[in-house]
C-alpha positions in Angstrom: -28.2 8.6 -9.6 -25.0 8.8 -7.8 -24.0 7.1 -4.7 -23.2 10.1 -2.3 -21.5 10.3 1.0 -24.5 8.8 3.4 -22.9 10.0 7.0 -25.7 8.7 8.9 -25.6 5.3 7.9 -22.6 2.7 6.6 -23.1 -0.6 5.6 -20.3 -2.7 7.0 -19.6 -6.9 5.6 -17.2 -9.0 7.0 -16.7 -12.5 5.9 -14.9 -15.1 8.0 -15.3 -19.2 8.9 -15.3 -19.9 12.6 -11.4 -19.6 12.7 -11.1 -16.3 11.7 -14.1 -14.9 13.9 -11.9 -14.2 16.5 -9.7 -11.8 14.8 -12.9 -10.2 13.0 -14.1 -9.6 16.7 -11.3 -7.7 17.4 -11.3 -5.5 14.1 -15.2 -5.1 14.9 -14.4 -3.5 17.8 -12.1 -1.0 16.5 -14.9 -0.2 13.9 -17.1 0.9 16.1 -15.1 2.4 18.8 -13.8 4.8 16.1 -17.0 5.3 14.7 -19.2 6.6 17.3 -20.9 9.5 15.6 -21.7 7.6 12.9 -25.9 7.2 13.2 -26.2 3.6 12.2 -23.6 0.9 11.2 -25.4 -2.3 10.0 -22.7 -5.3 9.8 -23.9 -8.1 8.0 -21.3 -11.2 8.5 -21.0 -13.6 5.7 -20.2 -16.8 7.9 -19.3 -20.3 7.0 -19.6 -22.3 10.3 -19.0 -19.6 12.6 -20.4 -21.8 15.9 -23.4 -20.1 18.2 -20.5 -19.4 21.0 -18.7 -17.3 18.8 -22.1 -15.7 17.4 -23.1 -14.9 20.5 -19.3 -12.9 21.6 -20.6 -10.9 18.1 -23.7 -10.1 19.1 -22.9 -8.8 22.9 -20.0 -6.8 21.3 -22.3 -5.1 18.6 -25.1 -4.7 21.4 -22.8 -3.1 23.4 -22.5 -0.1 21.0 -26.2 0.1 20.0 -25.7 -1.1 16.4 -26.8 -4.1 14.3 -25.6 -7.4 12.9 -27.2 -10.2 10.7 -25.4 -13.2 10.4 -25.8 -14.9 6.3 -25.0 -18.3 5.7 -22.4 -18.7 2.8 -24.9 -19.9 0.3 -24.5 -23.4 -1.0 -25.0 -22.1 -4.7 -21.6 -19.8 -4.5 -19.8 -22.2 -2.3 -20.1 -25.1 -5.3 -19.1 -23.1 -8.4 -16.6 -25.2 -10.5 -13.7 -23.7 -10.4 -13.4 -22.6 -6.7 -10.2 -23.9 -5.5 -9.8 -22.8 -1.4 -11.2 -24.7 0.9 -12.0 -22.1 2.7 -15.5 -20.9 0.5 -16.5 -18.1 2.5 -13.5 -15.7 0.4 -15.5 -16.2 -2.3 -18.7 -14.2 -1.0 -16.5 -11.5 -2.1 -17.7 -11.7 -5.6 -21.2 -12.4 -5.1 -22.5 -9.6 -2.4 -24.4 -7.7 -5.2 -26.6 -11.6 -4.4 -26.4 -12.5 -0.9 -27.2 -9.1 0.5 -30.5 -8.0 0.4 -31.7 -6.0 -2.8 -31.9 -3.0 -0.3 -28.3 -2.7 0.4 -26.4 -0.2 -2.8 -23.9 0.3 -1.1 -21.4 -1.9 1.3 -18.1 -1.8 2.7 -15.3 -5.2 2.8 -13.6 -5.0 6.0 -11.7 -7.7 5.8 -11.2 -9.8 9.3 -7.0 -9.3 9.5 -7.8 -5.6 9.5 -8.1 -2.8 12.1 -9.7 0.6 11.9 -7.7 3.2 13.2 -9.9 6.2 12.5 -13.0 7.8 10.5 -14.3 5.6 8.3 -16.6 8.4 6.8 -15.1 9.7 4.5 -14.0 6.6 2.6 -17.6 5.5 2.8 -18.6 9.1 1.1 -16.4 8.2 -1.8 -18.3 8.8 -5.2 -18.3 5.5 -6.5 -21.1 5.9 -9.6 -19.2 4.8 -12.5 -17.6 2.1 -10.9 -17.5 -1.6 -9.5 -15.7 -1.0 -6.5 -13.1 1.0 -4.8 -9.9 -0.5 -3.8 -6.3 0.4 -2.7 -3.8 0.2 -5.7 -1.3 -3.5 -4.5 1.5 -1.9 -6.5 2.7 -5.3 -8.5 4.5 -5.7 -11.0 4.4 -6.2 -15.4 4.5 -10.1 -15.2 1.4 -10.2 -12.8 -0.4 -8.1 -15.4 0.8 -9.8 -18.2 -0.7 -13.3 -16.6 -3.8 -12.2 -16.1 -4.0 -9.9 -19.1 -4.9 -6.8 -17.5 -3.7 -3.7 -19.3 0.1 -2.3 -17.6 -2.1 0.6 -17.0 -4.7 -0.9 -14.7 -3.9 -0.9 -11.5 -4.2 -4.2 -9.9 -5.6 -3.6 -6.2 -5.4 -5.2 -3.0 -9.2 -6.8 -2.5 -9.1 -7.0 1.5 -11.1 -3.3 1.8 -13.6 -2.7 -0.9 -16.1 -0.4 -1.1 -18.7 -1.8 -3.3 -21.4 -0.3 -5.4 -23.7 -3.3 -5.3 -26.6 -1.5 -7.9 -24.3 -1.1 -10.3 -23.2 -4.6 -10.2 -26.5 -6.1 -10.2 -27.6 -4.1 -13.2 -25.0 -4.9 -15.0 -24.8 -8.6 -14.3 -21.4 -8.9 -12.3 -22.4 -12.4 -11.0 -22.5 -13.8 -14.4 -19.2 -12.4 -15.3 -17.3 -13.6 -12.4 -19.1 -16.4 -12.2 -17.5 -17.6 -15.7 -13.9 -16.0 -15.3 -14.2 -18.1 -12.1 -15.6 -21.4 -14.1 -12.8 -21.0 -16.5 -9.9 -21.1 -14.5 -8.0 -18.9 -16.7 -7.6 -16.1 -13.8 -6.1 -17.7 -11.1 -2.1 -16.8 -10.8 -1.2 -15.9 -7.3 -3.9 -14.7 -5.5 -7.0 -16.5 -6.6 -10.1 -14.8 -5.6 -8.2 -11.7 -6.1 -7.0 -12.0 -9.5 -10.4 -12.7 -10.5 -12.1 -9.9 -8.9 -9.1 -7.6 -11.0 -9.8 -8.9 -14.1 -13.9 -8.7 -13.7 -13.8 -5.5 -12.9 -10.9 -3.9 -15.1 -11.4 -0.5 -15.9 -14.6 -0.2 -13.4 -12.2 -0.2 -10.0 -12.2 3.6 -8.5 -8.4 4.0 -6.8 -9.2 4.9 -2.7 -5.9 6.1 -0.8 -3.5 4.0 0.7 -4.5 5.7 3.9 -8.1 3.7 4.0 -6.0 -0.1 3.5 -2.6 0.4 4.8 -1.5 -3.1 3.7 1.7 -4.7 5.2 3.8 -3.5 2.5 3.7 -0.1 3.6 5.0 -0.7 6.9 7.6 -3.1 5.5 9.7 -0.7 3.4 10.6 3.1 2.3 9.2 4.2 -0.8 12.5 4.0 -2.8 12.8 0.2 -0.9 9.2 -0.5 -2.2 10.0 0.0 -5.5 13.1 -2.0 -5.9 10.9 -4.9 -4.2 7.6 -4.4 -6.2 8.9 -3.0 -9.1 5.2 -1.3 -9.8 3.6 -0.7 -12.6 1.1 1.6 -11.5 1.4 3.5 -7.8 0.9 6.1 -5.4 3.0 9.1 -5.1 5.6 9.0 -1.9 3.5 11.8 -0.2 0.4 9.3 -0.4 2.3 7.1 0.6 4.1 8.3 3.8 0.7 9.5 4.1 -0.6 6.1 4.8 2.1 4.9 7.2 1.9 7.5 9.5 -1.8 8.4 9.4 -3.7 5.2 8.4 -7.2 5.1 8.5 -7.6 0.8 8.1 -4.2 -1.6 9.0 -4.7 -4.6 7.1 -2.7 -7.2 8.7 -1.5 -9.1 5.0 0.9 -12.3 5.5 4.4 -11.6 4.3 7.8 -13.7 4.4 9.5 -10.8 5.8 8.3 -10.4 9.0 5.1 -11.8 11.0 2.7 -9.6 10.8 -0.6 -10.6 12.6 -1.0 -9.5 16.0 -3.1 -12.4 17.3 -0.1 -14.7 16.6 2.8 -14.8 18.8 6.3 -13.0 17.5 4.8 -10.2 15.6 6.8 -7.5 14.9 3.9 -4.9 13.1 4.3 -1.5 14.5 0.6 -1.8 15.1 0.3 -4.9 17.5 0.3 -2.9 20.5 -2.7 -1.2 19.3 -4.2 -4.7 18.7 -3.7 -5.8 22.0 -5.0 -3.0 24.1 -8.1 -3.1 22.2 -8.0 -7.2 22.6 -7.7 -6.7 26.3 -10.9 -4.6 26.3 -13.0 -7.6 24.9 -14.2 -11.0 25.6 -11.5 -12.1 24.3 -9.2 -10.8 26.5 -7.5 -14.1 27.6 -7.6 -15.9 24.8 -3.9 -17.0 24.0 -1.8 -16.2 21.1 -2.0 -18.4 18.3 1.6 -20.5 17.5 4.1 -19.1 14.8 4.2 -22.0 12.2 6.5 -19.7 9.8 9.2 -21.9 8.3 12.4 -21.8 8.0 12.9 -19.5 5.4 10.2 -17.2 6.4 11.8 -17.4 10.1 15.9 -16.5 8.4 14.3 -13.5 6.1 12.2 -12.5 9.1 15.6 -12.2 11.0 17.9 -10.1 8.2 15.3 -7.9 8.0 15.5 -7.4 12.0 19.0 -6.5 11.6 18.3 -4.3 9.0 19.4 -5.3 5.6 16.0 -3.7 4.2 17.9 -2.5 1.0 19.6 -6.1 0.4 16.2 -8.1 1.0 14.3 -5.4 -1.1 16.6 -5.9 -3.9 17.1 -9.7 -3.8 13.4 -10.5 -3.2 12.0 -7.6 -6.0 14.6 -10.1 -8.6 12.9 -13.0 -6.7 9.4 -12.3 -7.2 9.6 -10.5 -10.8 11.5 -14.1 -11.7 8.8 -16.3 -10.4 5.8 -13.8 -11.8 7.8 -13.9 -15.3 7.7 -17.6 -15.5 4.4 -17.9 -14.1 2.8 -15.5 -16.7 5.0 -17.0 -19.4 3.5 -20.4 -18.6 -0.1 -19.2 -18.2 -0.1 -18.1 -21.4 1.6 -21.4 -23.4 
């Protein structure tokens, strides 16, 4: 039976601790002010100590646009799997929807809490996503990072901040165990952790969505010619999807980078969408909450500054030799 485009009804998850509430209530509330003729949107927030106060700012926001929201306890069980290294648990919900939602939910959406949604959501939701685990945005990375986790140079590896999840397939064919074990075993963790694990799980089951529906930093960071030289891809979009997503996203995920700073709810941002951000944070509760401090370091602060002056090419080059030296000799010693 196949998973068809359901417009009156999405199934939305976010997952945050209390910290990160804050920004989730903002990208809520671009959810479902761009998504008003969608019948029903049922957010169900994975939540590892999110306090009653915050709850509460959740609920009146959701209320306020007719829709509904269960808050789930991270469940012990997933939160004490050896193996799990973040202290931060509630990431690793990620891998385990397909058990914490109920049995009734096929079908669900990531949104993760550093994203906004800038438009329609329907027709990423109506994606056909039958034969597969989930879809994902393609992260564009390089050989090395597939040589460490010994994924195939032609599987993309994807970006796991917006999935959309086919939770009946994953349950019938016993996803948990899998994960559960590449998790136990350690042998899947290079850069990214939760991420690398969820590529390798699902390798060869992860449906490609465009760059449109999780317009990651990267895309706003560089060209396509200046994304290359930095990534050095081994799988990627064409440069019409591409410009495609950075001038008509559908999702902005805010991910950290060294090269600028790129959350909007932290002071010094320079993200051509933090404007955006703050109207719609000045139409919310949280309205006068302060921005949070810029703890970049050095390093992070000098790039952050030739990049400013515009030395894109330079940093693009330099970095791309950076990072494809550190992946090599990180894959190289994964695998001695």
């Amino acid at each position: 039976m196949k998973i068809a485009m359901e417009s009156a009804e999405m199934n939305i998850v976010y997952a945050t601790s209390d910290l990160y509430s804050k920004p989730a209530l903002i990208s809520i509330k671009t959810l479902l002010m761009n998504n008003t003729t969608v019948d029903e949107i049922h957010i169900y927030y994975i939540e590892h100590g999110v306090s009653d106060e915050n709850k509460d700012l959740l609920r009146a926001l959701i209320e306020e646009y007719h829709r509904q929201i269960d808050f789930i306890p991270m469940p012990e069980t997933f939160s004490q799997i050896e193996g799990i290294m973040r202290a931060d648990h509630v990431v690793y919900s990620y891998c385990f929807f397909q058990d914490i939602l109920p049995e009734t939910v096929d079908k669900v959406l990531l949104l993760e809490g550093d994203s906004i949604v800038v438009g329609d959501l329907t027709e990423l939701y109506g994606m056909d996503i039958t034969d597969y685990y989930f879809a994902a945005a393609d992260d564009m990375q390089n050989k090395n990072i597939h040589k460490g986790l010994g994924l195939k140079n032609s599987s993309p590896y994807v970006n796991c901040g917006i999935l959309l999840f086919n939770l009946k397939k994953m349950r019938e064919e016993k996803y948990s165990k899998k994960i559960a074990e590449i998790i136990q075993s350690g042998k899947s963790k290079l850069f990214f952790e939760v991420q690398d694990e969820m590529n390798v799980a699902a390798e060869g089951k992860i449906k490609i969505m465009p760059l449109r529906f999780n317009a990651y930093t990267m895309v706003f960071l560089f060209d396509y010619e200046n994304m290359f030289r930095f990534r050095k891809p081994t799988t990627y979009y064409t440069k019409e999807e591409f410009e495609d997503a950075r001038q008509n996203p559908v999702v902005v995920h805010f991910v950290k980078t060294k090269l600028m700073q790129p959350r909007p709810w932290i002071e010094n941002c320079t993200h051509p969408y933090t404007q955006y951000y703050l109207d719609v944070k000045a139409q919310t509760a949280l309205a006068d909450m302060e921005l949070w401090p810029d703890k970049r370091g050095f390093m992070s602060r000098l790039l952050g500054g030739l990049y400013a002056k515009g030395f894109k090419r330079v940093i693009a080059v330099s970095m791309g030799l950076y990072r494809s030296f550190l992946t090599y000799f990180s894959s190289l010693y994964k695998h001695m």
